[in-house]
C-alpha positions in Angstrom: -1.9 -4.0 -11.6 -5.6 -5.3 -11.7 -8.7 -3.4 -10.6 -9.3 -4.8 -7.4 -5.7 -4.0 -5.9 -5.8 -0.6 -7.3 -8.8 -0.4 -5.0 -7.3 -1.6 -2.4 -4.2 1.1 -3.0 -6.5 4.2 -3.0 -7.8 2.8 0.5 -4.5 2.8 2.1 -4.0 6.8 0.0 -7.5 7.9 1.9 -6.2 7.3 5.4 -3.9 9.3 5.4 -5.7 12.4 4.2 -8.8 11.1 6.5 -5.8 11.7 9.3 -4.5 15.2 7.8 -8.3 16.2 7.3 -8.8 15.8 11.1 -6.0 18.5 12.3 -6.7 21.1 10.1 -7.6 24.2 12.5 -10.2 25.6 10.1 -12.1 22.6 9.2 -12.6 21.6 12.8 -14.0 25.5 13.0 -16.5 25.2 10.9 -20.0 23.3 12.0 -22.0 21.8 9.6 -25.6 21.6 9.4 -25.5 18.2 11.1 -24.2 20.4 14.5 -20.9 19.1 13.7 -17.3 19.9 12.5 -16.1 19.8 8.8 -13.5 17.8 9.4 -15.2 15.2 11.2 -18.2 15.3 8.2 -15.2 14.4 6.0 -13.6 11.7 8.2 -17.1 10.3 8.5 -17.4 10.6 4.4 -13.8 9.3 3.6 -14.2 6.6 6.1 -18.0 5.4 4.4 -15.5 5.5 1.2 -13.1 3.5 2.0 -15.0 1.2 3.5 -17.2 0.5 0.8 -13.7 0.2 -1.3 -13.1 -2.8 0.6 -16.3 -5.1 0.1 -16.0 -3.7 -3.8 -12.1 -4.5 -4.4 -12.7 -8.3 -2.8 -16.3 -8.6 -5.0 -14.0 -7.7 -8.1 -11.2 -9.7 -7.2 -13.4 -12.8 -6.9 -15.8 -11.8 -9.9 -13.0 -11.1 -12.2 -10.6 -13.5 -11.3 -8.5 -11.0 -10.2 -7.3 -12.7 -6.8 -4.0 -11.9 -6.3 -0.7 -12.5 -3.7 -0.1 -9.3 -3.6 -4.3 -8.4 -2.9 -4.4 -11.4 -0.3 -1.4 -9.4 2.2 -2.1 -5.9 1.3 -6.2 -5.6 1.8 -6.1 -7.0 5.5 -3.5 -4.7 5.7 -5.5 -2.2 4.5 -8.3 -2.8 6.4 -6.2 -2.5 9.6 -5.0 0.7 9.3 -8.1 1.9 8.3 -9.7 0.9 11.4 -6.8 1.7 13.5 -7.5 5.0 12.0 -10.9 5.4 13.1 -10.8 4.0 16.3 -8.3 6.4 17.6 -10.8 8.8 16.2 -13.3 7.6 18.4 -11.4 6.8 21.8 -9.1 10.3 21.5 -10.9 12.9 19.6 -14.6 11.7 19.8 -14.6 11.7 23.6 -14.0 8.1 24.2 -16.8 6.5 22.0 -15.4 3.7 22.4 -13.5 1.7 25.3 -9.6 1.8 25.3 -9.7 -2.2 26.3 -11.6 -3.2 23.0 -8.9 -0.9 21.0 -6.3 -3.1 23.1 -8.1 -6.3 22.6 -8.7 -5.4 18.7 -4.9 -4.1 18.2 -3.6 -7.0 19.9 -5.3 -9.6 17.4 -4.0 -7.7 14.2 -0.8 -7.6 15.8 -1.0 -11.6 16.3 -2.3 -12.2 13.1 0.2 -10.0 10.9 2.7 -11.3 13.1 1.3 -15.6 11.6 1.4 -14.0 8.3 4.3 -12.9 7.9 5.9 -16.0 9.1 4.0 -18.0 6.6 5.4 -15.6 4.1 8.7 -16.5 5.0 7.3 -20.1 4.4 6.3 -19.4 0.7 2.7 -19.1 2.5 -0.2 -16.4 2.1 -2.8 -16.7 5.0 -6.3 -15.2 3.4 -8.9 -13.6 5.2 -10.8 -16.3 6.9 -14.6 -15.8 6.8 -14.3 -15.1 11.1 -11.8 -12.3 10.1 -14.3 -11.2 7.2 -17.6 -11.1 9.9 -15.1 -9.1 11.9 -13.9 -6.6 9.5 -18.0 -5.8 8.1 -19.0 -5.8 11.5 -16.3 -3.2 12.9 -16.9 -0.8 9.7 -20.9 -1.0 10.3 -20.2 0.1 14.2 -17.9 2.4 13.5 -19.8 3.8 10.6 -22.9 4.0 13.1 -20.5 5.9 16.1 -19.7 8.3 13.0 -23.7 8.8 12.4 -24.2 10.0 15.9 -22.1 12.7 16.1 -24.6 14.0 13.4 -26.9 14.3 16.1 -29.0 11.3 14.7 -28.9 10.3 18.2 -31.0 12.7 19.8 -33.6 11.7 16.9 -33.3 8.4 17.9 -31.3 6.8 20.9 -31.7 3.5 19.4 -28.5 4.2 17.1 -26.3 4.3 20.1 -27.6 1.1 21.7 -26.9 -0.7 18.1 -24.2 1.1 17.0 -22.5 -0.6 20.3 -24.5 -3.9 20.1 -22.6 -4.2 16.6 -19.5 -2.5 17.9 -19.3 -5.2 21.1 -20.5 -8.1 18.1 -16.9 -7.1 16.2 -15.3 -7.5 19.3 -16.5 -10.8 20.2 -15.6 -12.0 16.0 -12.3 -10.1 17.0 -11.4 -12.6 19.3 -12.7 -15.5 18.1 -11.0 -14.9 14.5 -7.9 -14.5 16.1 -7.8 -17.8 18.0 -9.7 -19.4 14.6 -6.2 -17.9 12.6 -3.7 -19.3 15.8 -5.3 -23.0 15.8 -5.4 -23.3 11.8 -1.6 -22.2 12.1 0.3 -23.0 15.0 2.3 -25.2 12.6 3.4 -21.8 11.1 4.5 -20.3 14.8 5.5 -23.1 16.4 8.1 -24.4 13.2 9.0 -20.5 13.5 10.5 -21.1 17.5 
């Protein structure tokens, strides 16, 4: 297994602690210095983590000629649940940071675009990120990342973070929907030979 898919491996392990970390009773006792729960320091930390795993597995993939089949399906993949993740973070436990129609809007499109490649894996096919779907991905982990920053109260030092953490947040939606219909129109062929 190379480097860059081991990468992307431990990102799909951290969500699932990032999730388990959340509903620990004690954790979400205990306030930080930032005026905030453990657990949701940690989620904040793992997700910064796992995030960064994803721009480092690609960079090594492409540096090291490690590109792979497997890397190509399994890192979107990744990067889905991992957003998934912390979006329902936002809208349920972070007191609706974020608007249930964008997580409907955003679900919708990964739903779509899993759904085009798997059928062009059923083809022989592998569907890569596009760069629309990459723009999407960095900007949804920046906004999220930036939500996660104001629950350490970085907002009351300056309110600017919310404004941008949204502007960026409203930007991912905008690449959400636009990569999606980028990834329907370069593959119809693949749906429409699927009917």
């Amino acid at each position: 297994m190379t480097t860059a898919n081991k990468i992307t491996l431990f990102r799909f392990i951290m969500i699932p602690i990032m999730v388990i970390i959340l509903y620990i009773t004690p954790l979400r006792k205990i306030n930080t210095i930032f005026d905030m729960s453990l657990a949701t320091l940690l989620f904040a930390i793992l997700f910064i983590i796992a995030s960064l795993s994803d721009f480092l597995d690609g960079y090594i993939a492409r540096k090291y000629n490690q590109v792979t089949t497997f890397g190509k399906f399994l890192d979107p993949i990744a990067d889905k649940v991992l957003v998934f993740t912390a979006l329902f973070y936002l809208l349920i436990l972070s007191q609706d940071r974020v608007p249930l129609w964008t997580v409907v809007v955003i679900m919708t499109r990964e739903f779509m675009v899993t759904a085009i490649r798997l059928l062009a894996v059923e083809k022989n096919e592998v569907i890569a990120a596009s760069k629309w779907g990459k723009y999407k991905t960095a900007t949804t982990m920046v906004a999220i990342i930036i939500m996660l920053f104001n629950d350490f109260g970085l907002a009351q030092i300056n309110s600017n973070l919310i404004w941008i953490g949204n502007s960026i947040y409203y930007l991912a939606v905008f690449f959400t929907v636009f990569s999606g219909l980028d990834y329907f129109m370069k593959n119809k062929n693949v749906v429409l030979e699927s009917i």
